[in-house]
KELO-224312 format. One record per residue (C-alpha): residue in one letter; residue number from 1; x, z, y. Coordinates in Angstrom, 1 decimal, padded with zeros to 4 digits, m for minus. Example, Ala and Ser with C-alpha at 12.3 -4.5 7.8 and 13.67 -1.06 7.14 Angstrom:
% residues 2
a 1 012.3 007.8 m004.5
s 2 013.7 007.1 m001.1
END
This chain:
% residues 434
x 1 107.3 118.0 132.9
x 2 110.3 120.5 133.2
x 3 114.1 118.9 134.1
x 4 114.7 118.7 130.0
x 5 111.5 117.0 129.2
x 6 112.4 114.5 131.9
x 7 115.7 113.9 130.5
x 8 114.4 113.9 126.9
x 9 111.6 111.8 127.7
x 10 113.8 108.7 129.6
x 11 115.8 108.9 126.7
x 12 113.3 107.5 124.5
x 13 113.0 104.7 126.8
x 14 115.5 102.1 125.6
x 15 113.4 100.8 123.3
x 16 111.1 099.6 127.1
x 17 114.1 099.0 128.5
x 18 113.2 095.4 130.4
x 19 116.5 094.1 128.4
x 20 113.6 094.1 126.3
x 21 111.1 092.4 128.0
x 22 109.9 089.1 127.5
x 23 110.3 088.7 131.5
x 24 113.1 089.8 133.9
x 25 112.9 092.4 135.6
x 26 113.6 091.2 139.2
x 27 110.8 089.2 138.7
x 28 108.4 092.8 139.2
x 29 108.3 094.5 142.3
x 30 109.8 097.8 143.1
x 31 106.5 099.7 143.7
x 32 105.2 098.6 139.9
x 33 105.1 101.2 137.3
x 34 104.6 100.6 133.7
x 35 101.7 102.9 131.8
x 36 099.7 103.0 129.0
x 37 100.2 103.1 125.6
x 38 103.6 101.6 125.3
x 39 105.0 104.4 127.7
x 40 103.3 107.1 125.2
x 41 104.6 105.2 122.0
x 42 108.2 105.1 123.5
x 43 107.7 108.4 124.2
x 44 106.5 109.3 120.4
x 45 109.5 106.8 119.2
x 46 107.0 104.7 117.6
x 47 109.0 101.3 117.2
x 48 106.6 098.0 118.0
x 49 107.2 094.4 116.3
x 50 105.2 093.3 119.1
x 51 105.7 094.2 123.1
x 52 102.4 095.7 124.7
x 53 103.1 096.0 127.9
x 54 100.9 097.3 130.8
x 55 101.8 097.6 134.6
x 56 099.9 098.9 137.9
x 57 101.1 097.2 141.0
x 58 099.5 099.0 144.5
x 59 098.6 095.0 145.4
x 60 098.9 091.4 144.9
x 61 098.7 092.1 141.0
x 62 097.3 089.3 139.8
x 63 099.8 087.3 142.2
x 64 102.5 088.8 140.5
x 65 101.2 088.0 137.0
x 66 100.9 084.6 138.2
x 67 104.2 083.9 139.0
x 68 105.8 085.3 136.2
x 69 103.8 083.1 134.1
x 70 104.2 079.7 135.9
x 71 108.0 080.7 136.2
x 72 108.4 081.1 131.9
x 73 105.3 078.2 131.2
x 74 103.7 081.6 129.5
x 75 099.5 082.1 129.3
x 76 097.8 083.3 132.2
x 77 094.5 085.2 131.8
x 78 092.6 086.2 134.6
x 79 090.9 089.3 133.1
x 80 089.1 090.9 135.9
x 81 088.7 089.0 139.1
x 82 087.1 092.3 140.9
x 83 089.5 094.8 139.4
x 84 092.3 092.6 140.2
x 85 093.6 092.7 136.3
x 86 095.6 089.7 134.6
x 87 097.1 089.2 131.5
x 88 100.7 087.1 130.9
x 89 100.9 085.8 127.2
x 90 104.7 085.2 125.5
x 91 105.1 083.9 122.1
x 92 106.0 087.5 120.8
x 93 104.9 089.5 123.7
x 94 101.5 090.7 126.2
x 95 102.3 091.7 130.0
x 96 099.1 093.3 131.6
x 97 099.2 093.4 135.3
x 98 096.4 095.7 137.2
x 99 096.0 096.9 140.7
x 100 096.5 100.2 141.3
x 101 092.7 102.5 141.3
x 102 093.1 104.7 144.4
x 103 095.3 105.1 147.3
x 104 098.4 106.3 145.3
x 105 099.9 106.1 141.8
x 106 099.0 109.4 140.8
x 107 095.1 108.9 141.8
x 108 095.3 105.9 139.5
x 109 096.8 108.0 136.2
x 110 093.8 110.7 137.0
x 111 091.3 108.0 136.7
x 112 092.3 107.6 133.0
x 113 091.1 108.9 129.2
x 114 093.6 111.3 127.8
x 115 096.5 112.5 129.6
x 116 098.9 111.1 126.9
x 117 097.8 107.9 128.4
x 118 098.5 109.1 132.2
x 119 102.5 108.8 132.1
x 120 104.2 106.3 134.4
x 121 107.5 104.8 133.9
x 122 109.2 103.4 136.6
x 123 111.8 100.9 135.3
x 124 113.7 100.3 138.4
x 125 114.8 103.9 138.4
x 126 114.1 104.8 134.5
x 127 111.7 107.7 136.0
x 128 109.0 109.2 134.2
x 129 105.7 110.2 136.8
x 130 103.7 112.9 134.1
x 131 101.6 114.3 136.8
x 132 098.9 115.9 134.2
x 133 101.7 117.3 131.9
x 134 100.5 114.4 129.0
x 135 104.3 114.4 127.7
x 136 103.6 118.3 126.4
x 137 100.4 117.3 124.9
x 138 102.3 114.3 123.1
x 139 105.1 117.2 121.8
x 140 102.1 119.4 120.5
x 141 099.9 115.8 118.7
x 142 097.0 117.1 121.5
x 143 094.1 114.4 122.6
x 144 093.6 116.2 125.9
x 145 090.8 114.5 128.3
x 146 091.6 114.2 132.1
x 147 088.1 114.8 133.2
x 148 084.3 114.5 131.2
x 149 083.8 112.4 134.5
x 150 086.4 109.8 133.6
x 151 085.0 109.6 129.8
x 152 081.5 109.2 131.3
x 153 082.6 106.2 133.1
x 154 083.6 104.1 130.3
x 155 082.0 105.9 127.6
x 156 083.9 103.6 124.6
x 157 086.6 106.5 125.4
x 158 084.6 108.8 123.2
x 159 085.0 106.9 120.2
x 160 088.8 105.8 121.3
x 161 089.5 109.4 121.2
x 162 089.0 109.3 117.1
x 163 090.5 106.0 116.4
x 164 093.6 107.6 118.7
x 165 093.6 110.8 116.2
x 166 094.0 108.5 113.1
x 167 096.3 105.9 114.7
x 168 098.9 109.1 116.0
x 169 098.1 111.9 113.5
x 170 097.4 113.5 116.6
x 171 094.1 116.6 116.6
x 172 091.3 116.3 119.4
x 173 091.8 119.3 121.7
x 174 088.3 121.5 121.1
x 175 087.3 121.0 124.6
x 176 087.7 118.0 125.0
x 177 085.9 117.3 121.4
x 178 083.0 119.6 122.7
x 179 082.0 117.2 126.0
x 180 082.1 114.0 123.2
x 181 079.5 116.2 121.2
x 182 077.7 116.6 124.4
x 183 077.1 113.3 126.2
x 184 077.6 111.4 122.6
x 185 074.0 109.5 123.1
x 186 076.3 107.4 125.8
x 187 077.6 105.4 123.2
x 188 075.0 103.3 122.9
x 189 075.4 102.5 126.0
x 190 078.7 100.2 125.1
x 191 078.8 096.4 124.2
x 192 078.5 096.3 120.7
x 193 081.5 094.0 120.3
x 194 083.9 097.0 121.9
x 195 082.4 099.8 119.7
x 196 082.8 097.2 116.5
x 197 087.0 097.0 117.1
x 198 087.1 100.8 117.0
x 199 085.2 101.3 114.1
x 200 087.2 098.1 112.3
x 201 090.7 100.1 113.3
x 202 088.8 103.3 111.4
x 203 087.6 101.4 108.5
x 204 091.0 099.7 108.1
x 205 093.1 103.0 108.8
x 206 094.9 104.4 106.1
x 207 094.3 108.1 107.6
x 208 091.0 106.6 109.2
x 209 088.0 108.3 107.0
x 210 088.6 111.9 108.1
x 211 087.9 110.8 111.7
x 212 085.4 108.4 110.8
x 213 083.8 111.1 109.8
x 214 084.7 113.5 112.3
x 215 083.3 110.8 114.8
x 216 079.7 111.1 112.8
x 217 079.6 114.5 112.9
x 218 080.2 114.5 116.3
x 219 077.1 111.6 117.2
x 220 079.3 108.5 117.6
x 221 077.9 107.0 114.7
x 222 074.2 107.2 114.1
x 223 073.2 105.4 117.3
x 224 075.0 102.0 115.7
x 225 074.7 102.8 112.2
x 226 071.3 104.9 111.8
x 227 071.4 104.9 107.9
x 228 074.5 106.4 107.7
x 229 074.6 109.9 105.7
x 230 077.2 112.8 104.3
x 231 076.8 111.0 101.0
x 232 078.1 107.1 102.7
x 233 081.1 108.9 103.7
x 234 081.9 111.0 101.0
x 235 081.6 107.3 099.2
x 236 084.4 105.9 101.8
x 237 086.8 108.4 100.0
x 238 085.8 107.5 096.8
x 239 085.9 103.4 097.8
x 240 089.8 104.8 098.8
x 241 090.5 106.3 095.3
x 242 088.7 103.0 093.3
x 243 091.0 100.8 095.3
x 244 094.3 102.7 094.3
x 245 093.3 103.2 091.1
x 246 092.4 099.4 090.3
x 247 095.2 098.3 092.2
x 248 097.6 100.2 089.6
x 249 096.1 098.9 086.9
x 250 095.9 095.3 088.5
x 251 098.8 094.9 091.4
x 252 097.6 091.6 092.3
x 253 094.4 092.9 093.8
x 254 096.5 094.4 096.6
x 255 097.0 091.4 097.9
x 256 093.5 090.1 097.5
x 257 092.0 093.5 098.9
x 258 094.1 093.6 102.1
x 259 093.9 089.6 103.6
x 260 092.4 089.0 106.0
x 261 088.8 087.7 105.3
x 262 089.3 084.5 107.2
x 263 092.3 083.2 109.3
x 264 089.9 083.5 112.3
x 265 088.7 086.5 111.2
x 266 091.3 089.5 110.7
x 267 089.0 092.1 109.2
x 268 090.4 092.8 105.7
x 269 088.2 092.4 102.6
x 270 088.9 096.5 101.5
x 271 087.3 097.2 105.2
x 272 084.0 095.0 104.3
x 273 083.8 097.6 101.4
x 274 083.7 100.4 103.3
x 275 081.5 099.3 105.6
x 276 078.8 098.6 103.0
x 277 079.0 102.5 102.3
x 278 077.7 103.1 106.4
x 279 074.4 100.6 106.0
x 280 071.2 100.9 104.4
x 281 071.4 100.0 100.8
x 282 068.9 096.9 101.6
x 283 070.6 093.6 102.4
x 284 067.9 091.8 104.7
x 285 067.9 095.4 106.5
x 286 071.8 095.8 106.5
x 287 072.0 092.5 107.5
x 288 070.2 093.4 110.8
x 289 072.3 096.5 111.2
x 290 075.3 094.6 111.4
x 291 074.0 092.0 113.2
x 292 073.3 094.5 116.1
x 293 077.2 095.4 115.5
x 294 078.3 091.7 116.4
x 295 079.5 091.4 112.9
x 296 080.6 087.8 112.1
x 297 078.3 085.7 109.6
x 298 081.0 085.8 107.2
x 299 081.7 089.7 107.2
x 300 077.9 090.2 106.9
x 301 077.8 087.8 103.9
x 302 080.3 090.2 102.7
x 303 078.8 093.3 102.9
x 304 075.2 092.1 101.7
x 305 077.3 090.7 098.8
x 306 078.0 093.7 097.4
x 307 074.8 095.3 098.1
x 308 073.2 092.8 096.3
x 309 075.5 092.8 093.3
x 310 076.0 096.4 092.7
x 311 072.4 096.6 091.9
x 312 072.7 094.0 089.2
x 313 075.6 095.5 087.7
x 314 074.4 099.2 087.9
x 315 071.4 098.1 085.7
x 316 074.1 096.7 083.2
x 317 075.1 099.6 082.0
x 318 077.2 098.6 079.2
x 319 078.9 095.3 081.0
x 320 080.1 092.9 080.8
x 321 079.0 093.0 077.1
x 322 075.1 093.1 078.5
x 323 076.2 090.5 080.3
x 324 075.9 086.3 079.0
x 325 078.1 084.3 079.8
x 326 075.2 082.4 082.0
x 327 074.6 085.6 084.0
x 328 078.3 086.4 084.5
x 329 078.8 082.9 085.8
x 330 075.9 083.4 088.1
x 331 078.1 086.7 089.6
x 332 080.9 085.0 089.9
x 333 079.5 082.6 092.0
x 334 077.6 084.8 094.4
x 335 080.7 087.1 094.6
x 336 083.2 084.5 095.6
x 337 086.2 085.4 097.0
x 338 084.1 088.9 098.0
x 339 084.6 090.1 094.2
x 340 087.5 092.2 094.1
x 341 085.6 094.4 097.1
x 342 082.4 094.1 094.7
x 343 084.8 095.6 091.8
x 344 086.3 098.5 093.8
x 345 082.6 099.6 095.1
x 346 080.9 098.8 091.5
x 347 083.7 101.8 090.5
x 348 084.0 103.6 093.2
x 349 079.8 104.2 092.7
x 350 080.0 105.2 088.7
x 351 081.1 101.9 087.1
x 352 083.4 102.8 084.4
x 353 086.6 100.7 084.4
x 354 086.4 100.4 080.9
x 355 083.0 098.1 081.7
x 356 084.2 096.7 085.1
x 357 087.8 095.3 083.6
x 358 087.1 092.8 081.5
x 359 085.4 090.9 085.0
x 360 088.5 091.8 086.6
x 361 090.4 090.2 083.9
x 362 088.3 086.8 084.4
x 363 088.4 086.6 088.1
x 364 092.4 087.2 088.2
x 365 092.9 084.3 085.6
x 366 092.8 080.8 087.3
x 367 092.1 079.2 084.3
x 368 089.0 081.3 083.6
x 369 086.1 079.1 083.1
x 370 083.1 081.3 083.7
x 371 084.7 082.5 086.9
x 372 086.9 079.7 088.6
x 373 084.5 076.8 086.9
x 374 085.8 073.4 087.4
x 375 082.9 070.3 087.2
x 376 082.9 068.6 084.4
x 377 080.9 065.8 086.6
x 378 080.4 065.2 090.2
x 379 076.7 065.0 091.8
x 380 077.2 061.2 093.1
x 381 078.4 060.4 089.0
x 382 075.1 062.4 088.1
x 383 073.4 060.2 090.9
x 384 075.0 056.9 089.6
x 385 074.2 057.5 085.8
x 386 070.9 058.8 085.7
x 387 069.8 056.4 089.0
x 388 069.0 059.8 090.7
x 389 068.2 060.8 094.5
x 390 069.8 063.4 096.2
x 391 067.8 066.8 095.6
x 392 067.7 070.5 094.7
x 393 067.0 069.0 091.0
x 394 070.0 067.4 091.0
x 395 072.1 071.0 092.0
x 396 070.1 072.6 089.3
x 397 071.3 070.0 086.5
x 398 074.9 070.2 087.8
x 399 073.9 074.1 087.3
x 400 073.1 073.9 083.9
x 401 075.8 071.5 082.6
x 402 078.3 074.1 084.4
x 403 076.9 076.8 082.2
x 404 076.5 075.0 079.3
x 405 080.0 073.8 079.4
x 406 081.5 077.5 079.8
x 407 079.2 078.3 076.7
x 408 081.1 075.5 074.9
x 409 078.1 073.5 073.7
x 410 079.7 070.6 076.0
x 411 083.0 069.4 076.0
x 412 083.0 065.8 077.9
x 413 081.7 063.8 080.8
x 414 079.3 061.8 078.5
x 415 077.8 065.1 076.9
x 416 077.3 065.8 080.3
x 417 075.5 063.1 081.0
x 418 073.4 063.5 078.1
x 419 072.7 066.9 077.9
x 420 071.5 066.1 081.6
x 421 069.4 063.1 081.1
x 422 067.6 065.1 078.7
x 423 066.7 068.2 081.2
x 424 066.0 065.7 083.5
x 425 062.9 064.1 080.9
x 426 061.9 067.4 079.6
x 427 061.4 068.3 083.6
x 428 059.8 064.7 084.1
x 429 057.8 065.6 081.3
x 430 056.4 069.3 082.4
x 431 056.0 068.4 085.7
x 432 053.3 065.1 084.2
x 433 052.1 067.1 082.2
x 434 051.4 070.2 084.4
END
């Protein structure tokens, strides 16, 4: 880095300055640097709500890390008792403390993945330590490996490397693209809970499918996701164009396409859509593909969801007017909460929205009885009235009074009861006479 890079590049750092910081900065020694990716995002200007912060200390790190938490009452993680690594938690705010790899500071920024990510800050003297030029590759939007060794040592770098791209808008430099290509196959090597966050920050990236599928050309996918084809990603884009398109027409959907599908789980539902597009279009199968992923129970429930139901809606052709009310009841309540993802891929694979909207329509009205149903009578009533015992009979009655009450042939608790006892006999009656 030349005398005007320097000064440019320290200039950017007010937004790290340890004013800043969620911790003082006495409280760090002298010899402690801070790298990562909050130096290169300071760097790029790139503002963040939330403080990421990562330092290498030449000793006593975790020490260090230790007292800073004791002395605010913050978290304290011990993330790596033989790499000497912890991790302080504020409420708005993630310290990272490592000890330096090697014998100096610049051995330790060789050891890493892209030279963007080997810049030091010092922030005692507000010096920037750029010792494989990554500040030039940051000006030019360059992914630039340090060495094929050090993405061979943790080989979750390959992948990182595409996820980087569409997170920056940066290219991959073509050498360094070439060695992925080449020892690709080590992939599989990774803990499938690591390579399942990068391809959730792909699938959830605006500017994500481009390197998705940059990443599958390049081998980083088929090892996980064998099924996967040029056909599932050209379907990503047109999952993309479905989900603009409906949410146009329909603004609420937004809202309903980009929560979270659990508080637990922060994978949004639009995500789950795309990821149906990368799985074989069999849900007991796809439901072992994501399995080997580490996908949650819910997010697999999600995806086989819509497998399951595009199926039954591509052979309605002309739906929902194909559709009873009994069998659009019955998709309602598989879909659940999954049906505006069910929506965007039933057009984002040929569904016209002519057919598809007047589902919509139901799902986004509360009041909709076919698909926000509310029981006429309770299972223990049912139980009570008709001196029943608790049994999959007794869900299939509650079932058919649901259906018959959408259909309007029901209006009240005691036509319910009715119309129940007398499935119930005609049941009795089969079963006797069978």
């Amino acid at each position: 880095m030349n005398h005007r890079d320097t000064e440019n590049a320290e200039r950017e750092f007010s937004a790290l300055s340890p004013e800043n910081w969620p911790f003082d900065l006495k409280l760090l020694p002298e010899s402690a640097y801070m790298v990562g990716g909050a130096v290169r995002d300071a760097l790029l200007g790139r503002k963040r709500d939330y403080l990421d912060l990562d330092f290498v200390i030449p000793e006593k790190a975790v020490k260090v890390a230790r007292k800073i938490a004791t002395h605010y009452k913050a978290g304290f993680v011990l993330l790596d008792p033989q790499r000497q690594i912890a991790r302080v938690v504020f409420p708005h705010a993630t310290a990272d403390f490592a000890q330096q790899e090697g014998d100096s500071l610049e051995t330790d920024l060789r050891r890493r993945d892209f030279t963007m990510n080997a810049i030091a800050y010092h922030p005692h003297t507000n010096q920037i330590i750029d010792p494989l030029q990554g500040y030039t590759d940051l000006k030019q939007n360059l992914i630039r490996m340090v060495s094929p060794a050090n993405l061979q040592d943790d080989p979750l770098r390959l992948f990182r490397a595409y996820r980087q791209a569409a997170q920056l808008g940066f290219t991959i430099q073509p050498e360094t693209r070439s060695v992925i290509k080449e020892i690709a196959p080590l992939i599989g090597t990774v803990a499938a809970e690591r390579v399942r966050v990068e391809l959730g920050y792909l699938l959830n990236s605006h500017s994500g499918i481009p390197w998705l599928t940059a990443a599958w050309e390049d081998g980083l996918i088929n090892i996980w996701l064998s099924h996967a084809t040029e056909k599932s990603f050209r379907q990503l884009v047109a999952i993309n164009s479905a989900a603009t398109t409906l949410v146009k027409i329909w603004p609420q959907l937004e809202i309903e396409l980009s929560q979270a599908i659990r508080d637990t789980i922060k994978t949004p539902w639009l995500s789950l859509a795309k990821l149906a597009c990368l799985v074989i279009n069999d849900p007991i199968l796809a439901e072992l593909e994501l399995q080997k992923l580490s996908y949650s129970r819910a997010e697999i429930k999600a995806v086989t969801t819509i497998l399951k139901l595009l199926s039954q809606l591509h052979l309605k052709q002309e739906l929902p007017n194909k559709m009873s009310l009994r069998e659009q009841y019955f998709l309602f309540r598989e879909a659940g909460k999954a049906f505006p993802i069910v929506a965007v891929s039933a057009v984002a694979t040929g569904i016209s929205i002519e057919a598809i909207s007047p589902l919509i329509n139901r799902y986004l009205n509360p009041n909709d009885r076919v698909a926000h149903p509310i029981p006429l009578i309770s299972g223990n009533d049912l139980m009570r009235e008709l001196n029943l015992n608790p049994s999959p009979k007794l869900g299939e009655l509650l079932t058919e009074i649901q259906i018959a009450h959408i259909e309007g042939k029901i209006a009240s608790v005691a036509e319910a009861i009715a119309l129940a006892s007398q499935l119930y006999e005609q049941g009795s009656r089969g079963a006797k006479g069978h």
